[in-house]
Each structure stands twice: as C-alpha cells, then as structure tokens.
N, C-alpha and C positions, 0 to 999 in steps of 0.2 A: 504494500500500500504506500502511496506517496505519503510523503512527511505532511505536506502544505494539507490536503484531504484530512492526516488524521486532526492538523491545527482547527482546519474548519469544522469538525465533525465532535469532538470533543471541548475544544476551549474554550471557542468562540461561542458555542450554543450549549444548550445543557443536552444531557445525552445521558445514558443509562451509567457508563465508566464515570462519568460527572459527577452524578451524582451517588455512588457507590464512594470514589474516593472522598464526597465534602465530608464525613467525620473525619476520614485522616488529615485531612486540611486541618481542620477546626484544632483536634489535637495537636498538630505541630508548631499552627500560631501560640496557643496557650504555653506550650515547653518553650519555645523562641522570648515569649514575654517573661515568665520566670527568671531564665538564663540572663535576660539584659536587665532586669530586675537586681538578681547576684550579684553581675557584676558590678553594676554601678554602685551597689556598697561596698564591695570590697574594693573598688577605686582608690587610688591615691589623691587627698585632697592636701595640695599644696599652701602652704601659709600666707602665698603671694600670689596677686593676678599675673597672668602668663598669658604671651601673644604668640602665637604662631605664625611668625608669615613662610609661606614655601608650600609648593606642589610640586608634581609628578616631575615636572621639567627640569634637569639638571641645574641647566647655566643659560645666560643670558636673559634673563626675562626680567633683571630687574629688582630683584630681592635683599641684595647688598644694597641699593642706593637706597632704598626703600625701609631699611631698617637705620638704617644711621639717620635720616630723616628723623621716620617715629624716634628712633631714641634722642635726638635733638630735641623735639617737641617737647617728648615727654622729661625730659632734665629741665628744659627751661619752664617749664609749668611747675617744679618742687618736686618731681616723685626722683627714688633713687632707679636707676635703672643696669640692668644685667644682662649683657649679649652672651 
C-alpha cells in the first residue's frame, strides 16, 4: 500500500486503526505530561537570571557582537554581568 493512501486513510480521517489506537494516544500524552512534570522539578534552578543567546548555526550570524552589546546594556543599567 502506498505510504501517502495509508496518510489519507488513517490520519487524516478517522478510521477503525484511529480509533482503536486513541486510548494508546491518550495514555502516552498523560506518561509524556508526568515525565515533563518530573523533570521540571528536579531542574536546576539557578540563583541568577540567565540569557541565552545562540542556535543551531555555528559562526557568523552574529552572537559575539550581540552579547557584548547586551552585556554593555546591561553593566550600564547597574546589574553585575557574567559571559
């Protein structure tokens, strides 16, 4: 059976597989809630606000000029700051 067929014939509409798997659905969001539940308590919460700048992309996009900036900002406003 083509892939795209089983998309339409399943996903997209309800269908007998549909709805046979929505409890295992349903149970897997409530174990997913839990688990992100756990962790956010056993998270590390730091004694100081914390910025993140950076994604995916190595180099070039800018994230050196862009933190010495904010940290400028934020020195000349009073707060102490840590690169």
């Amino acid at each position: 059976m083509d892939f795209n067929k089983i998309i339409q014939n399943h996903l997209l509409k309800r269908s007998p597989l549909s709805d046979a798997l929505y409890p295992a659905g349903l149970f897997y969001g409530f174990i997913q809630k839990q688990l992100r539940t756990y962790d956010q308590k056993r998270a590390y919460q730091p004694p100081c606000k914390i910025i993140s700048i950076g994604n995916i992309v190595s180099g070039g996009s800018g994230k050196t000029p862009l933190t010495i900036a904010l940290a400028n900002l934020l020195i000349n406003s009073g707060l102490k700051v840590a690169i």
